[in-house]
N, C-alpha and C positions, 0 to 999 in steps of 0.2 A: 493806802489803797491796797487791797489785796490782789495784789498778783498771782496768774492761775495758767499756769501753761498747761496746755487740752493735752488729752492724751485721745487717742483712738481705738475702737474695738471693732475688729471684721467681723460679722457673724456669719455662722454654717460652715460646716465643714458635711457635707451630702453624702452617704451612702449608697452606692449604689446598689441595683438589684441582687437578691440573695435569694437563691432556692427556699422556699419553707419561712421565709419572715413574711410576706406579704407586709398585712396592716400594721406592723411593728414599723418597719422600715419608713411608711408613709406616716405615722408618729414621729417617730426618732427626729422626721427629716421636717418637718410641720414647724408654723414659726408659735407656737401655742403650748408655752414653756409646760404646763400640766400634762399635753398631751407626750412633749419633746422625752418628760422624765419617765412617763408610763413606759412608751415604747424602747424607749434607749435601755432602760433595765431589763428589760424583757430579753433583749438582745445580749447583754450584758449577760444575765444570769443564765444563757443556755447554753454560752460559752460556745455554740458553733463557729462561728464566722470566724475568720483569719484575724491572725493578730495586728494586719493592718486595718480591717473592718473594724474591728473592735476597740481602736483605737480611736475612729472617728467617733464612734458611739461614745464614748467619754467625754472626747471635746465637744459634741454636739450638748449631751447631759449636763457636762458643766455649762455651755453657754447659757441653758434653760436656769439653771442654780443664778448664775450671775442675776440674769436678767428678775429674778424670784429674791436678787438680794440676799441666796445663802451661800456666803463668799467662803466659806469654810470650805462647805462640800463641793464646791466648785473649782478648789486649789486642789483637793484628794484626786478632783476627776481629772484635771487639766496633770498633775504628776504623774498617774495613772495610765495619761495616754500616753507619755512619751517615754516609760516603762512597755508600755505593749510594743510601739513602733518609735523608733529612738530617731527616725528619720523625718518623723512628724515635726516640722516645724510651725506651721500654725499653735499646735500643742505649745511647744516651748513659747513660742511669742504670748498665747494666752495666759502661759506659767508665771512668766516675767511681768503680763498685762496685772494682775490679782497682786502680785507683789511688790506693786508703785508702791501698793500706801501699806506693808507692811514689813518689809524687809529690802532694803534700795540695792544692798549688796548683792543679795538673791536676784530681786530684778536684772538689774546688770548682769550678771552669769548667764541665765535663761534667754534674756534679750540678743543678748549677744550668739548665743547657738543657736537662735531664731536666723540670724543676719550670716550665720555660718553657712545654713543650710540653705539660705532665698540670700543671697546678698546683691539681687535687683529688687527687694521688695523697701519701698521708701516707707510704709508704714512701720514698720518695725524700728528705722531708724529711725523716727521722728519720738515714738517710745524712749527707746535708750535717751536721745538725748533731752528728753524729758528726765530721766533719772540724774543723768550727769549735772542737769541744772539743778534739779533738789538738792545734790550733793555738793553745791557749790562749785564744781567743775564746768565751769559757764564755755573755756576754749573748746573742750570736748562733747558741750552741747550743741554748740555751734559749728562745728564742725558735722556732728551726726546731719543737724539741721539742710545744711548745705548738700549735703551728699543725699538727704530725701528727695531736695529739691530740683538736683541734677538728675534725679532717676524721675520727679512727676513735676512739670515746669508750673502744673497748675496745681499744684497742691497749697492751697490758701493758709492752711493751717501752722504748713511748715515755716511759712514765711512769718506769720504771727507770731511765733514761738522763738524762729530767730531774732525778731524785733526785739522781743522781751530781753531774748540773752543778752542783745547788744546794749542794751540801756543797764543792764545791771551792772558792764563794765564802764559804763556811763559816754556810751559811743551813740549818744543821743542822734546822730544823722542819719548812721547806718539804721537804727530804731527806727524816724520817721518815714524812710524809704523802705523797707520791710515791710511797715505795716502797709503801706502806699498798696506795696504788691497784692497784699494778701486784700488789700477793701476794693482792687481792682480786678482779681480771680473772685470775691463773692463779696457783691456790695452792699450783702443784707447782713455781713459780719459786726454787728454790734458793739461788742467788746474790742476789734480795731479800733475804732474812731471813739473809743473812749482812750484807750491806749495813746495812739496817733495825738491827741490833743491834748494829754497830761506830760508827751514827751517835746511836745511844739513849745507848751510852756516853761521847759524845761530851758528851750534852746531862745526862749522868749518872743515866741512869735503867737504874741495872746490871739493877735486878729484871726489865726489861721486857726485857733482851739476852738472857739467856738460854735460856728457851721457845723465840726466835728459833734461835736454835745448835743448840738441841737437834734443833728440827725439820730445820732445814739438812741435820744430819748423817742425818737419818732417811729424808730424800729421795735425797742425795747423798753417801752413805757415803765419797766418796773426794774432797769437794772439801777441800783442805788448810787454804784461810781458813777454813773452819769452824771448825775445830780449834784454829787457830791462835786466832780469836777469843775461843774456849769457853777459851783455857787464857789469854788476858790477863783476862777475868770472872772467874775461879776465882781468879788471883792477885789483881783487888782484894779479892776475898772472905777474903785470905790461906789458901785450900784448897791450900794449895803443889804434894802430893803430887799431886791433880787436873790442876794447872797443869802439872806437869811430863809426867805421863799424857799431854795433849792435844797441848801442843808436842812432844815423844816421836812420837807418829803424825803430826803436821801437818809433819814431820823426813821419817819413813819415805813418806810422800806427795811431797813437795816437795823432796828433799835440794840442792837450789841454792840455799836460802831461810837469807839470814844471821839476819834476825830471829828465826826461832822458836830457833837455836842460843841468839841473849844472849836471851831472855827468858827458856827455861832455865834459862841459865845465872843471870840473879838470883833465880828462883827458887831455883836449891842455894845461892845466897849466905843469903835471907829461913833458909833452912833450917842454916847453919853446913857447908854442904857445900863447902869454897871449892877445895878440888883438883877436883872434879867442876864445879864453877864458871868455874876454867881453863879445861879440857876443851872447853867450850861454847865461851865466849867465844873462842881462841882461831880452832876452829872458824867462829864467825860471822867474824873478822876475815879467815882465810885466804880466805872466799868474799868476802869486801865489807870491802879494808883501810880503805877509808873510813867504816864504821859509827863513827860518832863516839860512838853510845851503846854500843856493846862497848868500846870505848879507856877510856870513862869509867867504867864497871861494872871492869873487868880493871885501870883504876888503884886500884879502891876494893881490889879483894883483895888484889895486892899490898902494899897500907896497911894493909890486917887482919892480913898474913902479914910487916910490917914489910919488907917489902922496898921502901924507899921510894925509892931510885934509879929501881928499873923502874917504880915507879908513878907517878914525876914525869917520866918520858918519857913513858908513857901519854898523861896527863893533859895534857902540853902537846899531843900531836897530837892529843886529843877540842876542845882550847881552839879549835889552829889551825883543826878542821873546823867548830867552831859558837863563836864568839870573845864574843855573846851569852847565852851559856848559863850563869845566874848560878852554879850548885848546882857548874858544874865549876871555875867562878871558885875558889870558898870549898874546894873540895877540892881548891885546890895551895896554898890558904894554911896548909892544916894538913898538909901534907905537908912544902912547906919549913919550916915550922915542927917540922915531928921531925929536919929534916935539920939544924936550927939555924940556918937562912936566916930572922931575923926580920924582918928589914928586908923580904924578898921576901914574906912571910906578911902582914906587915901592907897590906903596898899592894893583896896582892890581898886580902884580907878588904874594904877600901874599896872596892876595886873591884868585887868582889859585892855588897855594899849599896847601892852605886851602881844597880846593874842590876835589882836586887831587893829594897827596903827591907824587904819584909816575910824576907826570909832570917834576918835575927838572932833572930828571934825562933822558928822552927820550930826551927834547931841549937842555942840557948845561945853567950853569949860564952863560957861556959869550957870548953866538949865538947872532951874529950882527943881527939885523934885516934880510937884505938880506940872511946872511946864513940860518936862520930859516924859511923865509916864503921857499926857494930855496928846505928846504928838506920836506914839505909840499904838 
C-alpha cells in the first residue's frame, strides 16, 4: 500500500494598497493564476514598492506558478522573496514547501527558518515533519507532529500523519487512536479509515476494518487502497469470490499496482483456480519482478501443477529476495524433495525450523507435497 503523508500549502500572501499600482495590485492579489502573474510582474519589473512589498509580489507570483504546475519558476520566486525580505517567513515555508519532492535537506533548512520566524504556526510543523518521515527520522516526525497539534487541537491532518509515523515504528495502537482523532476532527477524511483498518488488522481486529472500508469506498468511490484493503479483509474471511471482486476494481483503479494482481492471484489459488492464478501472478511479477511474494505464490502452483523445475527457480529468487522467510525455506525442501534432491530437501526443512521452530507443526513432517502446497 502506498503510504502518503499530506503535506499543506497556505495560499496568498495580500499586498496592500500602493500609490500608482491600482489594477496591478488587484491582479497580483486575484485568485486567477494568469491574472496573479500579469500583475505581480508588472509590480515586479517597476521595481517601486518596498522590498517588503516586493517580496509579497514574489510569493504571491510563485503561488500562481505552483498552482500553473511551473515549479521551477516558482522556487526562483519563492528564493527571491526571501532575498528581498529575509524576515518573510511564509516565503521560507513556501521555499521548503517546492523542496519536499526535490531536495529533503533544503527542505528541512527552509522549513525550519519558517518555524524560526512563526514558531506558533502548526502548518509549517506539520511540513517539516513530513520531511523528517521521508527521511526516515520517524521520532522527529512525530515529535514535529505533536507540537502542530498542541498549537491547532483540531488539525485533522496532523493527527493523520502522526498515525502513519506511529505504525512505521509499528506502534500500531498509537496509529489506530490517531487516526481515531483525525476521522473525528473530519469524518469525510477517506484515506483515515482506510489507514485506520489496514492498522486494526494489523493489531487483528478484522471485525473493526471493515465498516472502515466500507465507508472509505462510500466517501471515495475511486480510492484503489480501499478496495484493495476490503478484498485482503474478505480474504481472511476466506469470501474469496468478494476478494477477487475488490482486487478486480482496486486493478481497474490502480493498473500499475503488482499487489492487488498476486493477492488475486492466491485468491484463484484458495479457490483451485491455478491457470487464472498464473495469469495474476505472472501479471504482478511483469510490473514488480522483484515481488518476492508473487515468485513464492507462482512457485506454489507450479508445485500443485507438478511442474517443479519452474517452481524451484521460482522459489530460489523469492528465497534470494527474502532469504529470512521461513514458509519459502520449507517450500524448496519439498519441492527438491519431488525432484529427488533429498539431501537438498532436508537441509532446507532444518533450515526453516531454524528460522521458524514453530513451522513443523502448522505443515506436518509428512505433508506430501500436494497436500501442503493444497493447504496454502
Amino acid at each position: 500500500m502506498r503510504i502518503v503523508f499530506f503535506v499543506t500549502i497556505v495560499m496568498g500572501a495580500l499586498l496592500y494598497a500602493m500609490p500608482s499600482f491600482g489594477d496591478d495590485i488587484a491582479d497580483c492579489n486575484s485568485r486567477a493564476p494568469d491574472r496573479v502573474v500579469r500583475g505581480c510582474t508588472r509590480i515586479i519589473t517597476q521595481r517601486v514598492a518596498s522590498n517588503v512589498e516586493l517580496s509579497k509580489a514574489y510569493v504571491s507570483r510563485g503561488n500562481a506558478y505552483v498552482q500553473m504546475k511551473k515549479v521551477g519558476e516558482a522556487r526562483a520566486d519563492f528564493l527571491t522573496a526571501t532575498r528581498q525580505n529575509p524576515k518573510n517567513a511564509f516565503a521560507w515555508y513556501l521555499l521548503g514547501w517546492v523542496d519536499i519532492d526535490r531536495d529533503n535537506t533544503a527542505a528541512v533548512a527552509n522549513l525550519t527558518k519558517a518555524i524560526e520566524l512563526e514558531p506558533s504556526n502548526a502548518y509549517y510543523r506539520l511540513d517539516l515533519g513530513v520531511v523528517h518521515a521521508r527521511q526516515g527520522r520517524t521520532d522527529l516526525a512525530i515529535q514535529q507532529y505533536t507540537r502542530a497539534i498542541s498549537l491547532n487541537p483540531a488539525y485533522a491532518l496532523a493527527y493523520y500523519n502522526r498515525g502513519l509515523a506511529y505504525a512505521m515504528l509499528d506502534n500500531y495502537s498509537s496509529a489506530v487512536s490517531d487516526l481515531t482523532e483525525a476521522i473525528g476532527r473530519n469524518p469525510q477524511f477517506a484515506r483515515a479509515y482506510v489507514f485506520r483498518a489496514k492498522y486494526n488488522v494489523k493489531l487483528g481486529n478484522f471485525n473493526l476494518a471493515l465498516p472502515d472500508l466500507n465507508e472509505a469506498i462510500r466517501l471515495d468511490p475511486v480510492n484503489d487502497d480501499a478496495y484493495f484493503q476490503r478484498g485482503r479483509v474478505h480474504s481472511i474471511f476466506s469470501r474469496h469470490d468478494l476478494a477477487i471482486a475488490d482486487y478486480t476494481k482496486s486493478i481497474e483503479l490502480f493498473p500499475d499496482g503488482s499487489g492487488a494482481y498476486s493477492n488475486r492471484g492466491i485468491a484463484h489459488i484458495k479457490k483451485g483456480e491455478y491457470d487464472l492464478a498464473l495469469l495474476d501472478l505472472d501479471k504482478s511479477l511483469a510490473i514488480d519482478p522483484n515481488n518476492a511474494f508473487s515468485r513464492y505464490n507462482r512457485a506454489i502452483v507450479y508445485a500443485i501443477k507438478r511442474n517443479y523445475r519452474i517452481a524451484l527457480s521460482d522459489i530460489n529468487d523469492a528465497i534470494n529476495l527474502r532469504p529470512e522467510h521461513a514458509s519459502q525455506v520449507y517450500v524448496r525442501s519439498i519441492i527438491r524433495s519431488a525432484l529427488g534432491d533429498s539431501s537438498g530437501s532436508e537441509g532446507d526443512r532444518a533450515h526453516a525450523m531454524q528460522l521458524d521452530p514453530k513451522l513443523g507443526e502448522a505443515v506436518g513432517k509428512e505433508a506430501s507435497p500436494i497436500d501442503y502446497f493444497a493447504k496454502r
